[in-house]
N, CA, C and O atoms as a printed pandas DataFrame, in Angstrom:
     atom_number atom_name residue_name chain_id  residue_number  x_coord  y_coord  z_coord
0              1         N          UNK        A               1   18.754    5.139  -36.051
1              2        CA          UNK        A               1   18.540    5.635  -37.384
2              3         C          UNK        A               1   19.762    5.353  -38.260
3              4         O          UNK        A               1   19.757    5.174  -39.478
4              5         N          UNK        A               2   21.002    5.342  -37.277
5              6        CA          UNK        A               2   22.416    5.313  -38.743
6              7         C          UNK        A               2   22.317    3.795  -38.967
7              8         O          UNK        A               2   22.380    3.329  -40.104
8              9         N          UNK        A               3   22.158    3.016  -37.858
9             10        CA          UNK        A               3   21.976    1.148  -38.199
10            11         C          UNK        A               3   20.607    1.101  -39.233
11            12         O          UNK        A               3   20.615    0.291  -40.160
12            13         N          UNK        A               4   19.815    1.714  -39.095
13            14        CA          UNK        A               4   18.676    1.508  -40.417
14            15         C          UNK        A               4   19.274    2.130  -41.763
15            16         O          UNK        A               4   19.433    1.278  -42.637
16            17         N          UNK        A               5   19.507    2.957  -41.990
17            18        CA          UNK        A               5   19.871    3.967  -43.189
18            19         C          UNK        A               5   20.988    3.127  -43.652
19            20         O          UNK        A               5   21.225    2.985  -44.851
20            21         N          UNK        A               6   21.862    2.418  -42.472
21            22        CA          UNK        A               6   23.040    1.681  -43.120
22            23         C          UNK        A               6   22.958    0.678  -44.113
23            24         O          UNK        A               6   23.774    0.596  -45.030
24            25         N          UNK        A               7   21.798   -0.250  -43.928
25            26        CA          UNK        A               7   21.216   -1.270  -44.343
26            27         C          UNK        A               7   19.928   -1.237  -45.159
27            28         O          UNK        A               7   19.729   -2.181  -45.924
28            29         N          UNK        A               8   19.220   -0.461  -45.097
29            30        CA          UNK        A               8   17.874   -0.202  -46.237
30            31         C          UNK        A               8   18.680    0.167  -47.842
31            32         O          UNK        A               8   19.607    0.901  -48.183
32            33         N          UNK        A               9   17.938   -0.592  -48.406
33            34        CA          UNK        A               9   18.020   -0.872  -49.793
34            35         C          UNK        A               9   16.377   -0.279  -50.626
35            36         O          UNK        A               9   15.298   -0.823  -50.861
36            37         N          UNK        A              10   16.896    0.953  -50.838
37            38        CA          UNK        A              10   15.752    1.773  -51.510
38            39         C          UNK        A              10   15.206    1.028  -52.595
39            40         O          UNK        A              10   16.004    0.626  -53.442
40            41         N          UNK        A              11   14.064    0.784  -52.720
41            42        CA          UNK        A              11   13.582    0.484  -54.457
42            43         C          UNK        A              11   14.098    1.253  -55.451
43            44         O          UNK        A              11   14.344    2.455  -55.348
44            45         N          UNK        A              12   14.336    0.289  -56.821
45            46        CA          UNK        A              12   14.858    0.619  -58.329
46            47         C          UNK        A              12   14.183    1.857  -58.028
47            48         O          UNK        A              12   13.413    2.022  -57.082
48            49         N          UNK        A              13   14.586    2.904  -59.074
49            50        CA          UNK        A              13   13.986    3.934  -59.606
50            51         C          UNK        A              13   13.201    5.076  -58.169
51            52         O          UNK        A              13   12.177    5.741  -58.327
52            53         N          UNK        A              14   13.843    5.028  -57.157
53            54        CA          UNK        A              14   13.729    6.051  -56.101
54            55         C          UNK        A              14   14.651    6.762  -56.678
55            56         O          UNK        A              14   15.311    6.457  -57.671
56            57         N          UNK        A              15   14.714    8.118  -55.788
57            58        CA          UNK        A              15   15.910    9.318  -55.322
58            59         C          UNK        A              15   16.973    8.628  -54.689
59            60         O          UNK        A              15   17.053    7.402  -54.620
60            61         N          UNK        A              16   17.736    9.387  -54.259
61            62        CA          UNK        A              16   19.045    9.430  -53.365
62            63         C          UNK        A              16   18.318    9.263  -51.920
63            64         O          UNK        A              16   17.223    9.695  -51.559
64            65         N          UNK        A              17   19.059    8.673  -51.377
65            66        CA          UNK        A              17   18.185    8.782  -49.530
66            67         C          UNK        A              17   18.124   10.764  -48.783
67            68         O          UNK        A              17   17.335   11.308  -48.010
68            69         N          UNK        A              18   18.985   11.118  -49.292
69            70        CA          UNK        A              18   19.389   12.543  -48.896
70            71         C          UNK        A              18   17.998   13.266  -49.501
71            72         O          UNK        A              18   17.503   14.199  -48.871
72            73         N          UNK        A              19   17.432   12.827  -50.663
73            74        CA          UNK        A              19   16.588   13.959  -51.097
74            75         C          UNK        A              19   14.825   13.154  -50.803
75            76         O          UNK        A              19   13.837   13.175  -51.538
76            77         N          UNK        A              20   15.042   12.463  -49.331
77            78        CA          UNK        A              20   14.082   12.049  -48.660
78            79         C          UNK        A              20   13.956   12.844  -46.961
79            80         O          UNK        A              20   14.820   12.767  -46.087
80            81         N          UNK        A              21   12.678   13.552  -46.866
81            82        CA          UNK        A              21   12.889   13.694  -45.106
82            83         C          UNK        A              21   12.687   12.185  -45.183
83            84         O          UNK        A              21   12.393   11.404  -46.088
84            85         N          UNK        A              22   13.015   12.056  -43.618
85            86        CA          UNK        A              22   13.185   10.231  -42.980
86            87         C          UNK        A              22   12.487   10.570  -41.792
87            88         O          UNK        A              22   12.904   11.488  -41.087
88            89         N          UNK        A              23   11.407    9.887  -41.477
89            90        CA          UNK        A              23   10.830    9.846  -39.764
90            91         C          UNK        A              23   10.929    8.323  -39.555
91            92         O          UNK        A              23   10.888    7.503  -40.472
92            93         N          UNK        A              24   11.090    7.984  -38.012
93            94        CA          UNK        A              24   11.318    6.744  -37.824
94            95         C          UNK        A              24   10.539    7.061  -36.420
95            96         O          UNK        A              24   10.491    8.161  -35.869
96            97         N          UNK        A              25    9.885    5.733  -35.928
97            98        CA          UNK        A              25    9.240    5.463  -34.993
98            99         C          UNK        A              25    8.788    4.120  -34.371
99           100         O          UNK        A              25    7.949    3.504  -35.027
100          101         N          UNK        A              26    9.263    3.495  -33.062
101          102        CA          UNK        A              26    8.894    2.030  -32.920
102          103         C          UNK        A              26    7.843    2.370  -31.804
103          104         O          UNK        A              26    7.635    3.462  -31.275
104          105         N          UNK        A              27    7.138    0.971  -31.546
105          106        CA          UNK        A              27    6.006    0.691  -31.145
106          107         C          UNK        A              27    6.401   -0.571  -29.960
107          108         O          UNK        A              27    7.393   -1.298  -29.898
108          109         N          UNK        A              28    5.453   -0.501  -29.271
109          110        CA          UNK        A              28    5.885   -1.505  -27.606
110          111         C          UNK        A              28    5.685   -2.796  -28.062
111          112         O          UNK        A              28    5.756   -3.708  -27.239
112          113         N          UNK        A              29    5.373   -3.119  -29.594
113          114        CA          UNK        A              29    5.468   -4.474  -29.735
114          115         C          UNK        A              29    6.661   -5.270  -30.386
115          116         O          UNK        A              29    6.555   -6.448  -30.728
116          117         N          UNK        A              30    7.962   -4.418  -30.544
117          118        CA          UNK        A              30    9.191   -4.305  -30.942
118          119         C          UNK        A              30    8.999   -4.454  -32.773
119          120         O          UNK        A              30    9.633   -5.159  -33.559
120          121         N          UNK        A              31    7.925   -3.532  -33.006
121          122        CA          UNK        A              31    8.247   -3.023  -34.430
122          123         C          UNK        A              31    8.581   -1.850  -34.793
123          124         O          UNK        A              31    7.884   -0.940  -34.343
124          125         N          UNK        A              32    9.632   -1.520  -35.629
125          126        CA          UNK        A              32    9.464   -0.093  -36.017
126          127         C          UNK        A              32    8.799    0.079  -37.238
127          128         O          UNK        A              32    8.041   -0.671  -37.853
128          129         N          UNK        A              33    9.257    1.299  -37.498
129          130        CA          UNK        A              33    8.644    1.755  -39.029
130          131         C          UNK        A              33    9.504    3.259  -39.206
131          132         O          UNK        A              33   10.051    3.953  -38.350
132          133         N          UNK        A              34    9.415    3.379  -40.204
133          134        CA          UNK        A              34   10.069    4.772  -40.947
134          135         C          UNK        A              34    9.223    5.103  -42.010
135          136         O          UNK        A              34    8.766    4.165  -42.663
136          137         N          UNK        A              35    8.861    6.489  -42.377
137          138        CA          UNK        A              35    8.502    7.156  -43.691
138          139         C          UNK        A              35    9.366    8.143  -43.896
139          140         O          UNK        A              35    9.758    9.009  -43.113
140          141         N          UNK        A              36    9.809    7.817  -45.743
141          142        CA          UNK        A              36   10.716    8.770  -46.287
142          143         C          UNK        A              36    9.470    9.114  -47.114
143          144         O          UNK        A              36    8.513    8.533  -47.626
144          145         N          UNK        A              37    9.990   10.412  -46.980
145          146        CA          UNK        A              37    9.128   11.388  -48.097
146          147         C          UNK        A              37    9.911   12.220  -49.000
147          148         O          UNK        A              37   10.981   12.711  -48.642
148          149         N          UNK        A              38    9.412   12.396  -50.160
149          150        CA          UNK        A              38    9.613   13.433  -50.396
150          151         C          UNK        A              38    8.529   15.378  -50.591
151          152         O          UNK        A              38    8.665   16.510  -51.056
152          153         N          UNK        A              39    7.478   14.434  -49.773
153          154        CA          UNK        A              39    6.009   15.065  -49.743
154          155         C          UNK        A              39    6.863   16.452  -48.031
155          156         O          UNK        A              39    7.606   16.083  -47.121
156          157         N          UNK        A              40    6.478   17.457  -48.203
157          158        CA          UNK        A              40    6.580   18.497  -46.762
158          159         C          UNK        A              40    5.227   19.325  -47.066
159          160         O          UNK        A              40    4.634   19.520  -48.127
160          161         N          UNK        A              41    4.967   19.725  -45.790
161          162        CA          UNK        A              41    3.640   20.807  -45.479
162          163         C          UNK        A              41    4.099   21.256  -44.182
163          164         O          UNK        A              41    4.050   20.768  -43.053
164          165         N          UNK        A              42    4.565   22.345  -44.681
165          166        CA          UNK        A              42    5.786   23.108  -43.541
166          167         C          UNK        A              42    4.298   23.434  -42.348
167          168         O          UNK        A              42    4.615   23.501  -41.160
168          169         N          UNK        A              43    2.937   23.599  -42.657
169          170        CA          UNK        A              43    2.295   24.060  -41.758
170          171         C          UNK        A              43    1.512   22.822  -40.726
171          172         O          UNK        A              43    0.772   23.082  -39.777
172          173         N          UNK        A              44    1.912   21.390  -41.217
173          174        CA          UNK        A              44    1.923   20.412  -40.215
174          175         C          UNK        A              44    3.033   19.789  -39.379
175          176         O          UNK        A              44    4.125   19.387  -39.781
176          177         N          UNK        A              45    2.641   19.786  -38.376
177          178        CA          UNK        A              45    3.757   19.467  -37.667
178          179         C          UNK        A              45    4.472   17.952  -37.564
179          180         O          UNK        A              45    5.558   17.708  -37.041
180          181         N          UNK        A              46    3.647   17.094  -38.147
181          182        CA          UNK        A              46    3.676   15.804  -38.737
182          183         C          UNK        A              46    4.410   15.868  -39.950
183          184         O          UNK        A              46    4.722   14.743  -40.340
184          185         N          UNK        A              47    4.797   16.799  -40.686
185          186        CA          UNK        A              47    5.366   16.687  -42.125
186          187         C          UNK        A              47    6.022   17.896  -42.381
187          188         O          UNK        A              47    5.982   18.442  -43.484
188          189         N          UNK        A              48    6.713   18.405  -41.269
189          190        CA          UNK        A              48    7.326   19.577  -41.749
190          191         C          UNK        A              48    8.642   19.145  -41.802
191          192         O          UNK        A              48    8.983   19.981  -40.965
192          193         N          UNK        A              49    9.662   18.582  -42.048
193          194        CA          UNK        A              49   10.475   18.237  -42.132
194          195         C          UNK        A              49   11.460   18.332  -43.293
195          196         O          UNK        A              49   11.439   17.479  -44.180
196          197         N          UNK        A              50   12.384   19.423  -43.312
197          198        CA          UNK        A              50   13.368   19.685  -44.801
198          199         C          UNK        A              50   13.672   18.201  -45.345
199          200         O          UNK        A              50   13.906   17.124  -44.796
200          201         N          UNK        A              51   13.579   18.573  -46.476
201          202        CA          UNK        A              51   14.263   17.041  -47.361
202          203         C          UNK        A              51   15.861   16.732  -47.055
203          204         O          UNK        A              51   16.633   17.690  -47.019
204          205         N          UNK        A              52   16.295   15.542  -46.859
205          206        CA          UNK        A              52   17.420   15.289  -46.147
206          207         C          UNK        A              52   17.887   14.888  -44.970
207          208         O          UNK        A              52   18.829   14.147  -44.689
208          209         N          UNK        A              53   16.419   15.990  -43.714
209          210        CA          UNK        A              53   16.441   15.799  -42.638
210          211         C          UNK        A              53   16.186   14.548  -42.205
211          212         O          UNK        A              53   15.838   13.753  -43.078
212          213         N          UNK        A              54   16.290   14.023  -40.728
213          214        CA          UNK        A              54   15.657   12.722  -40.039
214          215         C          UNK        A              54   14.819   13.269  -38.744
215          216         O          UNK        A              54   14.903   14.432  -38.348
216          217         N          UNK        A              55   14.014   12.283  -38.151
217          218        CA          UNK        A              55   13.541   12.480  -37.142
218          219         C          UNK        A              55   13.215   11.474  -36.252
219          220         O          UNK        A              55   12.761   10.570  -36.953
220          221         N          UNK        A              56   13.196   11.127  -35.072
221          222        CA          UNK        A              56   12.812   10.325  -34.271
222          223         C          UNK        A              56   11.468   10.840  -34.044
223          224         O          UNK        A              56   11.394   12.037  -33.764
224          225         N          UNK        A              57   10.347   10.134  -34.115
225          226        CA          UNK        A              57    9.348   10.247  -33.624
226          227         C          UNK        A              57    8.716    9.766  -32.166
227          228         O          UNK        A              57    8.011    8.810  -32.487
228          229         N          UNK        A              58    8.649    9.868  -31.297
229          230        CA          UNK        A              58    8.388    9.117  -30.057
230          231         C          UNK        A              58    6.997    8.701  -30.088
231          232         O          UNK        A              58    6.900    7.628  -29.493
232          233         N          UNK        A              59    6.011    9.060  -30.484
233          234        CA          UNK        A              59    4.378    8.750  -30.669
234          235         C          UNK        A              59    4.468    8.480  -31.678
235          236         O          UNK        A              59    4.667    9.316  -32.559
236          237         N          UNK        A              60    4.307    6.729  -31.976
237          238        CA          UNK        A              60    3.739    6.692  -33.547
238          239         C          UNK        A              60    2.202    7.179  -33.827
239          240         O          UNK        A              60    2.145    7.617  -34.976
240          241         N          UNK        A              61    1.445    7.222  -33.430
241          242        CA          UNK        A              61    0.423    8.806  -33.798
242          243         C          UNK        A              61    0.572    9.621  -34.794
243          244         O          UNK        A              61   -0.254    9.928  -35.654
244          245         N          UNK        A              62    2.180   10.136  -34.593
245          246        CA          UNK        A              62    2.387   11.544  -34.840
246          247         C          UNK        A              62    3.492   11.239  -36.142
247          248         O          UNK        A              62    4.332   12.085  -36.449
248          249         N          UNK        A              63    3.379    9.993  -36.821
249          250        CA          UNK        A              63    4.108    9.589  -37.782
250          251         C          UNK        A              63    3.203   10.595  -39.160
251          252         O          UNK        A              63    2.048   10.973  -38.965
252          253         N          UNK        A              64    3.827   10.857  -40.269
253          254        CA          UNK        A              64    3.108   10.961  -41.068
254          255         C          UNK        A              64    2.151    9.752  -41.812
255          256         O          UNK        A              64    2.470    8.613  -42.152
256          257         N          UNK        A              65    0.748   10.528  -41.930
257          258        CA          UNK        A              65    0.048    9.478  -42.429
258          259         C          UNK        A              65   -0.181   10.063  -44.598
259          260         O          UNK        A              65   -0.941   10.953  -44.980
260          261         N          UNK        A              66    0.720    9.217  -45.502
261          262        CA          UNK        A              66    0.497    9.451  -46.716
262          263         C          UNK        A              66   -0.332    8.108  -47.393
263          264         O          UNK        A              66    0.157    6.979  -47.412
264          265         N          UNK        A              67   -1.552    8.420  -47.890
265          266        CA          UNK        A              67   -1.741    7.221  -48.388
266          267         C          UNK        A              67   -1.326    6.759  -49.894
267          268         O          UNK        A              67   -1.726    5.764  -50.497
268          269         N          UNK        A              68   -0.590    7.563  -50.247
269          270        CA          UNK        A              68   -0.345    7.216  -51.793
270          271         C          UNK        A              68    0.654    7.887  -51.993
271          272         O          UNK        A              68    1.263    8.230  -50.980
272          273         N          UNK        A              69    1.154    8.287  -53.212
273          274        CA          UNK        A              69    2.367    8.709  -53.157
274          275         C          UNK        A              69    3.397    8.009  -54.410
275          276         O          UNK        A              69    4.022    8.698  -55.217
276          277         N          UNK        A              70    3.409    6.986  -54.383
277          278        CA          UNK        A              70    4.247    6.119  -55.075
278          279         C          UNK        A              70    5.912    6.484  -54.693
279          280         O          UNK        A              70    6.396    7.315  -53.925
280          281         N          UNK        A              71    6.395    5.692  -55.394
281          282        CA          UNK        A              71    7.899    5.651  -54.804
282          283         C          UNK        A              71    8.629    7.598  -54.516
283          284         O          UNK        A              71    9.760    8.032  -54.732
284          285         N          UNK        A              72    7.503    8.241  -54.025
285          286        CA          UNK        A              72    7.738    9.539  -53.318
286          287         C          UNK        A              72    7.602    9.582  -51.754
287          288         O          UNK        A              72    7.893   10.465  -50.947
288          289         N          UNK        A              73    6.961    8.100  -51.572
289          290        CA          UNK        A              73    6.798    7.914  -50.331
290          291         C          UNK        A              73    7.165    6.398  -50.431
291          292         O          UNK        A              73    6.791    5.580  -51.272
292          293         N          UNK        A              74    8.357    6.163  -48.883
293          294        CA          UNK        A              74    8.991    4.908  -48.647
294          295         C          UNK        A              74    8.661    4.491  -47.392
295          296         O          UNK        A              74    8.802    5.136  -46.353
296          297         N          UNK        A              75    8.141    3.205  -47.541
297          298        CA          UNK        A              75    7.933    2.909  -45.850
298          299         C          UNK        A              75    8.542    1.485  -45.549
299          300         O          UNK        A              75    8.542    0.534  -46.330
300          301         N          UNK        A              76    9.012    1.513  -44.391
301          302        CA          UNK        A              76   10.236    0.818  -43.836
302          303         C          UNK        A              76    9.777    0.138  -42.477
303          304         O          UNK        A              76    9.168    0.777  -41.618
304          305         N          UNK        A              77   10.163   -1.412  -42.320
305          306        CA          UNK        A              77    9.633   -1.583  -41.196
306          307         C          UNK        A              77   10.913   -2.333  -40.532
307          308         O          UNK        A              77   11.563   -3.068  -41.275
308          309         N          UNK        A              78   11.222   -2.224  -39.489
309          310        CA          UNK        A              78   12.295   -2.558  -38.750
310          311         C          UNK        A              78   12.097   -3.626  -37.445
311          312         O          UNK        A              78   11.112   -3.342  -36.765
312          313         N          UNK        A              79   12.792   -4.692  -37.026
313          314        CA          UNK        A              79   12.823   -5.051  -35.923
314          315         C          UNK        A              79   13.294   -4.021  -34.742
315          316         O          UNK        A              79   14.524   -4.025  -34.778
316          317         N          UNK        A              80   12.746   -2.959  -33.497
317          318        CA          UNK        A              80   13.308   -2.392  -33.253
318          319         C          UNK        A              80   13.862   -2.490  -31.731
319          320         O          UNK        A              80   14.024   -1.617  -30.878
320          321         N          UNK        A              81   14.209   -4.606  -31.711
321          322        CA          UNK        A              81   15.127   -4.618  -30.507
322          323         C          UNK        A              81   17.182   -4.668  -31.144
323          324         O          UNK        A              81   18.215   -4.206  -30.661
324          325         N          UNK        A              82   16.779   -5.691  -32.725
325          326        CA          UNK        A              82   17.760   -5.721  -33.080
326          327         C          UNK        A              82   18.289   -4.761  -34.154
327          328         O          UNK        A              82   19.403   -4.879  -34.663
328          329         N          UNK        A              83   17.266   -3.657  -34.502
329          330        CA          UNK        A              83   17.606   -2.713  -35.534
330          331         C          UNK        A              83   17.664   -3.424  -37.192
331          332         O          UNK        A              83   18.172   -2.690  -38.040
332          333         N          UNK        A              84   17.232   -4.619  -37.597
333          334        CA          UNK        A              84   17.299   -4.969  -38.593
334          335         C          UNK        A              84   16.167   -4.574  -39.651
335          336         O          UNK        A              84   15.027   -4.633  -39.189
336          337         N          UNK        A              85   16.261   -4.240  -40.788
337          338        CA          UNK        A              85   15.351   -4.044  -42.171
338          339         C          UNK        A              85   14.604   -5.288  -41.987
339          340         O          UNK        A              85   15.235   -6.136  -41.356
340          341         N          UNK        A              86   13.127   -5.717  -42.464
341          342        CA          UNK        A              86   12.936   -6.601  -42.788
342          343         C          UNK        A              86   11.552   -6.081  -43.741
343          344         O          UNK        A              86   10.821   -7.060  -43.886
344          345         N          UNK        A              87   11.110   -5.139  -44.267
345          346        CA          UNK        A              87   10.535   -5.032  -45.380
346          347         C          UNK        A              87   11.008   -3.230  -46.047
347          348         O          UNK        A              87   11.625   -2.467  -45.304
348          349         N          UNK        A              88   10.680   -2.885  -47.200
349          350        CA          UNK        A              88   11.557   -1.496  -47.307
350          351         C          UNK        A              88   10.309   -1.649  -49.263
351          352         O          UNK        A              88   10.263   -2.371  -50.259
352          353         N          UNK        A              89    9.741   -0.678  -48.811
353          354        CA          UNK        A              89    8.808   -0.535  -50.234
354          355         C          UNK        A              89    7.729    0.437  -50.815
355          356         O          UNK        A              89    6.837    0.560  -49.976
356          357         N          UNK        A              90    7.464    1.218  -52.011
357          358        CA          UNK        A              90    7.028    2.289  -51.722
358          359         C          UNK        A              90    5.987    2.086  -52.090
359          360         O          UNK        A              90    5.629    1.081  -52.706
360          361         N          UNK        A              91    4.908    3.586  -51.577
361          362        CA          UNK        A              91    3.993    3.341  -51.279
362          363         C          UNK        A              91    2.863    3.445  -52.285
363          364         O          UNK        A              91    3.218    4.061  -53.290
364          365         N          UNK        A              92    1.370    2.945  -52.317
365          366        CA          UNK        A              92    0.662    2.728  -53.402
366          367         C          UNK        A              92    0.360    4.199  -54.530
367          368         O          UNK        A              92    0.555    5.333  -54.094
368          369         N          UNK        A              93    0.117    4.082  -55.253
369          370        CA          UNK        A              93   -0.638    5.240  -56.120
370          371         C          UNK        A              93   -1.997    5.281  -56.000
371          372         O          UNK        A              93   -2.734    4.304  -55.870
372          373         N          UNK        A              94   -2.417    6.798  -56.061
373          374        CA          UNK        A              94   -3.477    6.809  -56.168
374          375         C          UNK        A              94   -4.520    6.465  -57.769
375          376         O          UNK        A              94   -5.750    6.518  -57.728
């Protein structure tokens, strides 16, 4: 998570990374992914997460699923043998 956060380059006109929760989660085909939010629903356990916080997710399953959002929601996809950014963009409007 600190090698991703080091290197992601938020879109123009986001927040601060701090006033994003961050979940991150890779997959057995050596992709990751991350969602920053600034969306919480303290009564799911998928999205309860204080703003600021991070999380490792071990089941991508259990990633949050937002379908819209606009640059309130950031999604991040990572190589996750070498830890590199290779897309970082937010997400559609409804």
């Amino acid at each position: 998570m600190d090698q991703i956060e080091k290197q992601v380059r938020l879109p123009i006109s986001t927040r601060p990374l701090t006033e994003y929760a961050r979940y991150y989660t890779s997959e057995r085909n050596g992709r990751g992914f991350a969602i920053y939010t600034t969306f919480r629903e303290p009564k799911f356990d998928t999205l309860n997460l204080e703003m600021g916080k991070r999380r490792w997710v071990s089941d991508p399953g259990r990633m949050p699923s937002i379908s819209d959002g606009g640059c309130g929601v950031i999604e991040i996809e990572f190589n996750s043998s070498t830890g590199m950014v290779e897309r970082t963009e937010c997400n559609g409007k409804a």
